[in-house]
KOLBA-291667 format. One record per residue (C-alpha): residue number from 1; x, y, z. Coordinates in nm, 2 decimals. Layout:
N
  marse      px      py      pz
    NUM       X       Y       Z
...
END
This chain:
387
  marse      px      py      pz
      1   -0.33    1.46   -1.18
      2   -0.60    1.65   -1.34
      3   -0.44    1.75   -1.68
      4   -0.43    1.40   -1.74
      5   -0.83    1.32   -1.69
      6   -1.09    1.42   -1.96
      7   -1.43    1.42   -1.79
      8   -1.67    1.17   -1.79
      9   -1.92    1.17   -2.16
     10   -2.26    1.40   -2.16
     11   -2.40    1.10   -2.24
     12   -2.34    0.92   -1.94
     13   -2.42    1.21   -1.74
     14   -2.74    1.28   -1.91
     15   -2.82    0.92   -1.87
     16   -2.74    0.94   -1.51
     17   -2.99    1.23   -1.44
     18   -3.27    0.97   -1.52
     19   -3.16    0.66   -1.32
     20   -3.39    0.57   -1.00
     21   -3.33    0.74   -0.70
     22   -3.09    0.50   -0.48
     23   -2.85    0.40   -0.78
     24   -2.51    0.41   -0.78
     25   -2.51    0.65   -1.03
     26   -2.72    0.89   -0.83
     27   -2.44    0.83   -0.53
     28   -2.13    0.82   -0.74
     29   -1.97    1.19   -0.75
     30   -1.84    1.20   -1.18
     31   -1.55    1.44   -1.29
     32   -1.84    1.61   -1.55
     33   -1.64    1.92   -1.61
     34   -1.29    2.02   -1.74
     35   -1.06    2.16   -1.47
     36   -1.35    2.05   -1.19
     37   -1.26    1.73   -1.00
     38   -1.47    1.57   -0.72
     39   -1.32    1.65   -0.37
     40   -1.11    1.32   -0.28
     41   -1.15    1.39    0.12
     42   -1.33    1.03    0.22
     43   -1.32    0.86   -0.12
     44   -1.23    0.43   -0.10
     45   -1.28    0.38   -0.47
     46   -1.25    0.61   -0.78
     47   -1.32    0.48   -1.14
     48   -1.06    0.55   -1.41
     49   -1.06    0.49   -1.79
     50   -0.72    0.46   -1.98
     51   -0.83    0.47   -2.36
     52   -0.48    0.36   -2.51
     53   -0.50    0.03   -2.69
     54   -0.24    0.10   -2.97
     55   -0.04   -0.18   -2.79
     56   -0.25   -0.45   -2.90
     57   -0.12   -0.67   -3.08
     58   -0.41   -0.66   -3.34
     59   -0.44   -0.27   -3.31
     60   -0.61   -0.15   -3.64
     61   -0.66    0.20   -3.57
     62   -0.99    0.13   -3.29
     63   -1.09    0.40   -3.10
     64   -1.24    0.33   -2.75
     65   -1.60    0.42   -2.50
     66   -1.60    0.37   -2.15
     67   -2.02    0.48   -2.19
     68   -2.14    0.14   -2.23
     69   -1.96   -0.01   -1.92
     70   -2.05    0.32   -1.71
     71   -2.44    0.32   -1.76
     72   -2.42   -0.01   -1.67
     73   -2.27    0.02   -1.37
     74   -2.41    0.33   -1.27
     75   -2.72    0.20   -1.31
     76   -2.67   -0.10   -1.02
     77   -2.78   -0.09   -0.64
     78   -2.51   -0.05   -0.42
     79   -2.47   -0.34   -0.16
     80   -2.48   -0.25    0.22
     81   -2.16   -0.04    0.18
     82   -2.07    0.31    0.33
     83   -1.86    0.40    0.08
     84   -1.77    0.72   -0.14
     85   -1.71    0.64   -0.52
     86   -1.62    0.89   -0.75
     87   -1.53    0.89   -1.11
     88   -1.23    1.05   -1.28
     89   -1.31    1.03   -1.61
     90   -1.09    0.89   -1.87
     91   -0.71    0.91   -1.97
     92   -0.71    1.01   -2.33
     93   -0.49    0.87   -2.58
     94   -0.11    1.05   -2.57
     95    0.12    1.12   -2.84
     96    0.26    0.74   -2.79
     97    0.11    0.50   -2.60
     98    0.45    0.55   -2.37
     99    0.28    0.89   -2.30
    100   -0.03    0.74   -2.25
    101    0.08    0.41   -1.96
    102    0.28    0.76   -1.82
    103   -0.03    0.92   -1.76
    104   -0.20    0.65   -1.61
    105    0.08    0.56   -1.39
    106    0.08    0.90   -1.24
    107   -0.28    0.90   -1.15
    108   -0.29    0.57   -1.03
    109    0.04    0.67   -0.79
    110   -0.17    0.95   -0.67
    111   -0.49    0.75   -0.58
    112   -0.29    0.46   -0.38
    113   -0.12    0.78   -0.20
    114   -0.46    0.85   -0.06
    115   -0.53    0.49    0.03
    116   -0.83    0.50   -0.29
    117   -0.84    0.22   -0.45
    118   -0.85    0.25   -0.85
    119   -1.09    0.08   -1.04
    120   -0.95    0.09   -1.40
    121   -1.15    0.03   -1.71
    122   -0.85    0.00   -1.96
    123   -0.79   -0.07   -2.35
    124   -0.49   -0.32   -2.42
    125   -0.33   -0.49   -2.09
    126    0.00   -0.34   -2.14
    127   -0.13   -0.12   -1.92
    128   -0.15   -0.29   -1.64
    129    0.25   -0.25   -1.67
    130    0.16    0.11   -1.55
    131   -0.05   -0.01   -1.29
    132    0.28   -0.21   -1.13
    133    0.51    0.12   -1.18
    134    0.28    0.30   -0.99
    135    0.39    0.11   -0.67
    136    0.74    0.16   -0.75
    137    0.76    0.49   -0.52
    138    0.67    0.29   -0.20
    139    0.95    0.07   -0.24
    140    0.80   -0.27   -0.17
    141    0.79   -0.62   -0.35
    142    0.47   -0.64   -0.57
    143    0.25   -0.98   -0.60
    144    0.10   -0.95   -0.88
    145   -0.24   -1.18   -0.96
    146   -0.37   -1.20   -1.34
    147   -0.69   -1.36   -1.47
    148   -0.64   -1.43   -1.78
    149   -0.56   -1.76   -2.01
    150   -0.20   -1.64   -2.17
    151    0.09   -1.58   -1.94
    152    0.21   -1.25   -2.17
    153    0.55   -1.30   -2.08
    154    0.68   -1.27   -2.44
    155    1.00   -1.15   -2.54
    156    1.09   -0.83   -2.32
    157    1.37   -0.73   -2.56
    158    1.09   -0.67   -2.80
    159    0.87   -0.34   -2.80
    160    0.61   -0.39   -2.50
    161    0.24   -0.50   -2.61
    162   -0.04   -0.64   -2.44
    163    0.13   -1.03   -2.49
    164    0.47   -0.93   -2.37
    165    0.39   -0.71   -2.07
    166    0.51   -0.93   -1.79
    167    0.82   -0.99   -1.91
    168    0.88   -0.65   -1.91
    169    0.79   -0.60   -1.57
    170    1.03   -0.94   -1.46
    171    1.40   -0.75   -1.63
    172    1.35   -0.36   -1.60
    173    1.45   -0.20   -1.28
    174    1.36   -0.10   -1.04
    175    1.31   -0.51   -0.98
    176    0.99   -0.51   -0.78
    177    0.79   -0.79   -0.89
    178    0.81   -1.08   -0.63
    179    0.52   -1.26   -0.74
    180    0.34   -1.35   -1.05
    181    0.02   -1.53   -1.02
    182   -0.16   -1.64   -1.33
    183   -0.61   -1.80   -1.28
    184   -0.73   -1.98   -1.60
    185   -0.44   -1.99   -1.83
    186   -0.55   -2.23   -2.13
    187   -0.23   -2.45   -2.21
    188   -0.32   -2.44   -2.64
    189   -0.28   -2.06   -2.60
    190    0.09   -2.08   -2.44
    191    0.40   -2.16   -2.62
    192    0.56   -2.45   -2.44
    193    0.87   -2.26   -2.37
    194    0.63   -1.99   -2.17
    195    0.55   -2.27   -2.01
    196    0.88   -2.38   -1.92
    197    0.98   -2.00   -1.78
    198    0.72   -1.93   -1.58
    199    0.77   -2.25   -1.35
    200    1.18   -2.15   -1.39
    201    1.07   -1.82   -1.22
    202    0.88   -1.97   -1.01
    203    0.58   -1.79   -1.06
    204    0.25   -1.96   -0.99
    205    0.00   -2.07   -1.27
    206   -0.34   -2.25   -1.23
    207   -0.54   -2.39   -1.54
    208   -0.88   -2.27   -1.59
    209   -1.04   -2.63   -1.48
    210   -0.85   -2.60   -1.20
    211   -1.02   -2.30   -1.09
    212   -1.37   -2.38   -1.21
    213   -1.34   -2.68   -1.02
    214   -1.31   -2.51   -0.73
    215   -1.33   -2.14   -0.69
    216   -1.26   -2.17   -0.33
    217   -0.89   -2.23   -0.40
    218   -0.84   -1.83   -0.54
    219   -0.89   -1.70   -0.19
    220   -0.51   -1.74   -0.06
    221   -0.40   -1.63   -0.41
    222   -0.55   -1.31   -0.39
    223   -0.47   -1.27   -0.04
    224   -0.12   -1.23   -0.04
    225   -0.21   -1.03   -0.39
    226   -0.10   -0.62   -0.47
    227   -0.27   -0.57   -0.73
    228   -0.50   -0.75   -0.99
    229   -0.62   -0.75   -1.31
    230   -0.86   -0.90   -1.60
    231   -0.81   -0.95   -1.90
    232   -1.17   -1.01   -2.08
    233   -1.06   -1.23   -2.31
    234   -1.05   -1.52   -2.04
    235   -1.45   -1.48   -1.99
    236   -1.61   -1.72   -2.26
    237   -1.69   -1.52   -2.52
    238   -2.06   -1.61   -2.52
    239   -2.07   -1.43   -2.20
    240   -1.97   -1.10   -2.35
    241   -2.04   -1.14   -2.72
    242   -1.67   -1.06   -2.78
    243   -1.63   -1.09   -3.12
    244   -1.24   -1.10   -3.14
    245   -1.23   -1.38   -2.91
    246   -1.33   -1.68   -3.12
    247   -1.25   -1.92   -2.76
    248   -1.54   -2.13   -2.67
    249   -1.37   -2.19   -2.34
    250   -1.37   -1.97   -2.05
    251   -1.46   -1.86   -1.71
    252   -1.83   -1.82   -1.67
    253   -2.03   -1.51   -1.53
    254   -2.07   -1.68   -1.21
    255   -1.67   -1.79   -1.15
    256   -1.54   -1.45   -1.25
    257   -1.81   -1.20   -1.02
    258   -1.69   -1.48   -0.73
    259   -1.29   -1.48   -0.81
    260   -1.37   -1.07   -0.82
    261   -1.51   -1.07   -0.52
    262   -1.21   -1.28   -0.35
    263   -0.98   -1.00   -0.49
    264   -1.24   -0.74   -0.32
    265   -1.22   -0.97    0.01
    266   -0.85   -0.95    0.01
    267   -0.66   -0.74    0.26
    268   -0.38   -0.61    0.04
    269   -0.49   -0.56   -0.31
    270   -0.49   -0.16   -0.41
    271   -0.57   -0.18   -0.75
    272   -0.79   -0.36   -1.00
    273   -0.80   -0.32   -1.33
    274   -0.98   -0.47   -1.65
    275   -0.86   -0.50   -1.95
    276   -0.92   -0.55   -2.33
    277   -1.18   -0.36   -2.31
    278   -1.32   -0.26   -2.69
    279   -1.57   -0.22   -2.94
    280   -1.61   -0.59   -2.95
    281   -1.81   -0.61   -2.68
    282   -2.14   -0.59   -2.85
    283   -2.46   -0.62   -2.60
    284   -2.55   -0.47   -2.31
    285   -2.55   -0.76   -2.14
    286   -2.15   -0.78   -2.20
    287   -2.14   -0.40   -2.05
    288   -2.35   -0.52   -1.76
    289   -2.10   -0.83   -1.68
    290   -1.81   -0.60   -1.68
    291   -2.03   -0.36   -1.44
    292   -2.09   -0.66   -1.17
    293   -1.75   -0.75   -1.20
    294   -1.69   -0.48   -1.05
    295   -1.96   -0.47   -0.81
    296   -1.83   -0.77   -0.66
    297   -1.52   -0.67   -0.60
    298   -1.65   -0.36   -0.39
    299   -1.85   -0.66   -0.19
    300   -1.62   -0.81   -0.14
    301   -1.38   -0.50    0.00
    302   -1.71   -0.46    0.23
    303   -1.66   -0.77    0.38
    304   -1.28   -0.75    0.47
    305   -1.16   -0.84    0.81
    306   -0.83   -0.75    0.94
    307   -0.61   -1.08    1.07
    308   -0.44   -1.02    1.42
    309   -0.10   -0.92    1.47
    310    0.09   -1.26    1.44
    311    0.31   -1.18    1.70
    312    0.06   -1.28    1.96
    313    0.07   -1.63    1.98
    314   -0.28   -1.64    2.15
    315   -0.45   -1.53    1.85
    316   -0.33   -1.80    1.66
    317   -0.31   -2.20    1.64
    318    0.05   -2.33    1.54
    319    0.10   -2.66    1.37
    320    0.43   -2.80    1.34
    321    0.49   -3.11    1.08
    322    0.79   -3.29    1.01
    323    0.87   -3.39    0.66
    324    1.17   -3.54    0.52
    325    1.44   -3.27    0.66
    326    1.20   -3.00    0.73
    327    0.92   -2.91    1.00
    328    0.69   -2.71    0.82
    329    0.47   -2.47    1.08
    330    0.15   -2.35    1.02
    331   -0.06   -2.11    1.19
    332   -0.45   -2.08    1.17
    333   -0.65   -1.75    1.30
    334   -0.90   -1.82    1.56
    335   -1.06   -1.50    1.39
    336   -1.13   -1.60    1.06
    337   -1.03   -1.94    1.00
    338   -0.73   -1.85    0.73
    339   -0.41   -2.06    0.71
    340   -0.07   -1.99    0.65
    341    0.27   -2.15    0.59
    342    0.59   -2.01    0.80
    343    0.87   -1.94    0.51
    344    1.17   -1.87    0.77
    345    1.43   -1.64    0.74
    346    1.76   -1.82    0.58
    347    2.04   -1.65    0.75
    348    2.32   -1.78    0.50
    349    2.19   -1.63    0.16
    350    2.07   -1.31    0.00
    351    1.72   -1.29    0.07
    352    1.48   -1.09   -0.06
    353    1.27   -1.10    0.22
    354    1.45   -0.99    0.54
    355    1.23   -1.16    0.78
    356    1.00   -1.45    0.86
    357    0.75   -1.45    0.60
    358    0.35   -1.61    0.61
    359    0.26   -1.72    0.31
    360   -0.11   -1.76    0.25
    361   -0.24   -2.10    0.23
    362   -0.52   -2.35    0.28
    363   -0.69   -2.61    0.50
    364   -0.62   -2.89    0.21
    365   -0.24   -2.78    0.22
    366   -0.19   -2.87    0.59
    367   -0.35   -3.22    0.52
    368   -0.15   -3.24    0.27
    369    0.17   -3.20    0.44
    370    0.02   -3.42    0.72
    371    0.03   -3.70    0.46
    372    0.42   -3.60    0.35
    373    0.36   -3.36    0.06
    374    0.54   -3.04    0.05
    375    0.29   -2.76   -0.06
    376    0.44   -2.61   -0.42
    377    0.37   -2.29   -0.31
    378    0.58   -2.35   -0.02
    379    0.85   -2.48   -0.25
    380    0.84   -2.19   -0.48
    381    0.86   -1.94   -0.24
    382    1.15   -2.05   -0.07
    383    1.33   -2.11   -0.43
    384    1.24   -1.75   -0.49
    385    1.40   -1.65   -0.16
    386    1.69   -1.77   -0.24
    387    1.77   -1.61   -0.62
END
């Protein structure tokens, strides 16, 4: 792993040494010189920088700092965590930009191997493409959940970019994507054919009113969620003073640190990552959103709480409700309060899942189906099940 990893800038470091005592960057061990990496016995989170954005679709030759977003966050109290943080440094750019989502794949494979959970500061999203691969040795179906307002599934026959990424992942083997979950997509910025696709692969897709509406609705998502990533661009751009995204529109400072800190919250996700990160980005205050984006998220992992084993009926409250041919069952924990659906096992056909499956869900879901309608992520799931 470490002949990937430049160390972190002497500026940063040398900004670090005159931070107040009780920062995070006074507690967060860096990767400050070459060959020398912080001991990863104990670590929960290590910060990673992946400076390859040559597959932007607007790439003109833009070089990439992590500094800005660093000192920011470095500079930030910790919450009431117990946690070791280290930084890795950066991932320089490779030969190709093939080299360079390698790389990052690699180290990211390494990190979830010791149960550290990367936080990636990256350049153009194709790399969260590496992100995915670097689940690909534990052999498991990935749910993926991306904030962002395009879907990127472009044309995988084409070369991969950061607005064709996903459809990469969907076609090229080994086929681990199960899920693809998509907050604050903007309809203007989608083709309609896009649009068309991702409800014929049954991947899930909420506007951005939708979410802004009610924030409280990205918990489940992120629940049943792998992995997750940002792209910037779906922040408004007055938040960041991003000056190549011209969009007016966009999820506020307050709705992205609280969906961040739902991904932090839930019980599966391994791996954030933001993305799009550039020169654009022109204040500090831009540097300090991206810095309690993060921040949230570590909340959030602070506040996790294991579910009980659903095997033990006692633990759980079961609701069964008939509709139309079916008897949808529901189970809520007496722990926290969460609901899920029951997808069953269907004997007769090639599943991908080989058991009974629990599919996150909420409170409104179950009233729904009280009143006759069959949740769509219900629907989906089992349509899924059966390809």
């Amino acid at each position: 792993m470490i002949e990937f990893l430049s160390p972190v800038s002497k500026k940063v470091m040398a900004n670090r040494e005159i931070m107040p005592p009780g920062t995070l960057g006074k507690q967060i061990e860096a990767h400050s010189k070459i060959g020398e990496l912080p001991d990863l016995k104990g670590v929960k989170f290590a910060i990673l920088g992946i400076k390859e954005n040559r597959g932007d679709v607007n790439f003109i030759g833009s070089e990439i700092s992590f500094d800005p977003y660093r000192k920011a966050l470095y500079s930030l109290y910790p919450g009431n965590w117990n946690y070791k943080i280290i930084d890795l440094g950066d991932i320089e750019k490779g030969e190709t930009a093939e080299d360079s989502r390698f790389a990052a794949k690699e180290v990211i494979a390494a990190l979830l191997k010791k149960d550290i959970v990367p936080l990636i500061l990256g350049g153009s999203q194709d790399l969260a493409f590496a992100q995915y691969r670097a689940f690909d040795e534990f052999g498991n179906m990935v749910n993926i959940v991306n904030i962002d307002n395009r879907f990127d599934l472009g044309n995988a026959e084409l070369p991969i970019s950061n607005k064709s990424y996903v459809g990469k992942m969907v076609v090229e083997q080994p086929y681990n994507l199960f899920n693809y979950s998509i907050l604050g997509y903007q309809s203007f910025f989608n083709a309609p054919q896009e649009i068309v696709l991702m409800d014929k692969l049954f991947f899930d897709a909420y506007r951005l009113g939708e979410i802004s509406a009610d924030t409280t609705i990205v918990e489940p998502i992120m629940r049943d969620a792998d992995m997750v990533t940002l792209d910037v661009t779906a922040i408004k751009s007055a938040e960041l003073s991003f000056r190549n995204n011209d969009s007016p529109n966009g999820f506020d400072g307050r709705e992205i640190c609280a969906i961040s800190r739902y991904a932090g919250i839930s019980n599966k996700v391994k791996s954030f990552g933001v993305y799009e990160l550039n020169d654009s980005i022109e204040n500090r205050s831009g540097a300090m959103l991206i810095a309690q984006i993060l921040w949230y998220f570590i909340e959030g992992f602070n506040f996790r709480v294991e579910d009980d084993e659903f095997d033990n009926e006692k633990l759980f409250t079961s609701y069964k409700v008939p509709i139309e041919d079916e008897v949808l069952e529901f189970k809520k924990s007496n722990k926290t309060e969460r609901w899920w659906i029951v997808l069953p096992f269907i004997s007769n056909v090639n599943n991908k899942l080989k058991r009974r499956t629990l599919l996150p869900c909420t409170y409104g879901e179950y009233l729904g189906a009280c009143n006759q309608e069959i949740p769509e992520r219900w629907l989906k799931a089992r349509h899924k099940n059966e390809v």
